[in-house]
N, C-alpha and C positions, 0 to 999 in steps of 0.2 A: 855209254853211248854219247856220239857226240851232240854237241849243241846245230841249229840252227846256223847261228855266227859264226862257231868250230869250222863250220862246212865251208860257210860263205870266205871265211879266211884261208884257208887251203886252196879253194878255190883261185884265190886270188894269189897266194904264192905261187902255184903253178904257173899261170899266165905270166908273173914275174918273173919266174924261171924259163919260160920261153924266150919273150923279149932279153934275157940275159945272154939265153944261145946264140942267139942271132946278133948282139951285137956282138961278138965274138967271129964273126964274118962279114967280109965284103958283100956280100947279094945273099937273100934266101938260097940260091942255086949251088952258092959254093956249101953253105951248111946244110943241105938235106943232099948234098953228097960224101957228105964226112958223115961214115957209119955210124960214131959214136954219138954225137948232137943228131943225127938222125930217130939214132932207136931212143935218145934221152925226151928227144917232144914228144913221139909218137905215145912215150908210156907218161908223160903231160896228160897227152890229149887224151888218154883213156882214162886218166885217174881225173882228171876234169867230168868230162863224161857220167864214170860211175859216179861220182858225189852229188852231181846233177840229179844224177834218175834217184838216189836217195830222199833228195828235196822234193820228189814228183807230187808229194800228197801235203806238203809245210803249206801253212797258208801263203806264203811268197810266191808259191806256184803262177801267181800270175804276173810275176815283176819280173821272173828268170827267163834268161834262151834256151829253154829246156826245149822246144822243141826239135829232135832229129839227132840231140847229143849223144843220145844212147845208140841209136844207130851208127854213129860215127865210132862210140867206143867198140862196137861188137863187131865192126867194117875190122878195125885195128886189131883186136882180139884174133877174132877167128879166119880175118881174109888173105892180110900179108905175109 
C-alpha cells in the first residue's frame, strides 16, 4: 500500500501532467478539443480524484481539497 507522500506525490505528477497538456496548446479551448489531451486530463482528473478520496481518513484530511473531488471523478467516470 501506498504511503501518505506516495499519494501526495502522484497527486502532484498529475497536476504536472495537466499543466503539461495545455502548454501544448494555444487556449484551454483548442486542447479540450483535441480528443486525445482531452480523454488524457479527464483520466488526470479521475486519478486525482480517486487518490483524494483515498486520503479521506489520513490525518491531512484537513489541509486537502478533498471536498467534491470524488464527485467530480465519478461525474467523469460514470456521466461522460
Amino acid at each position: 500500500m501506498s504511503s501518505i507522500n506516495e499519494k501526495l506525490i502522484f497527486i502532484l505528477e498529475k497536476i504536472d501532467d495537466l499543466v503539461l497538456y495545455k502548454e501544448s496548446f494555444l487556449n484551454a479551448h483548442d486542447m479540450l478539443n483535441n480528443k486525445m489531451a482531452f480523454d488524457a486530463s479527464l483520466m488526470c482528473l479521475l486519478q486525482i480524484g480517486e487518490t483524494l478520496n483515498k486520503l479521506r481518513d489520513s490525518a491531512y484530511r484537513e489541509l486537502l481539497p478533498i471536498k467534491g473531488t470524488y464527485d467530480v471523478r465519478n461525474f467523469i467516470a460514470h456521466d461522460l
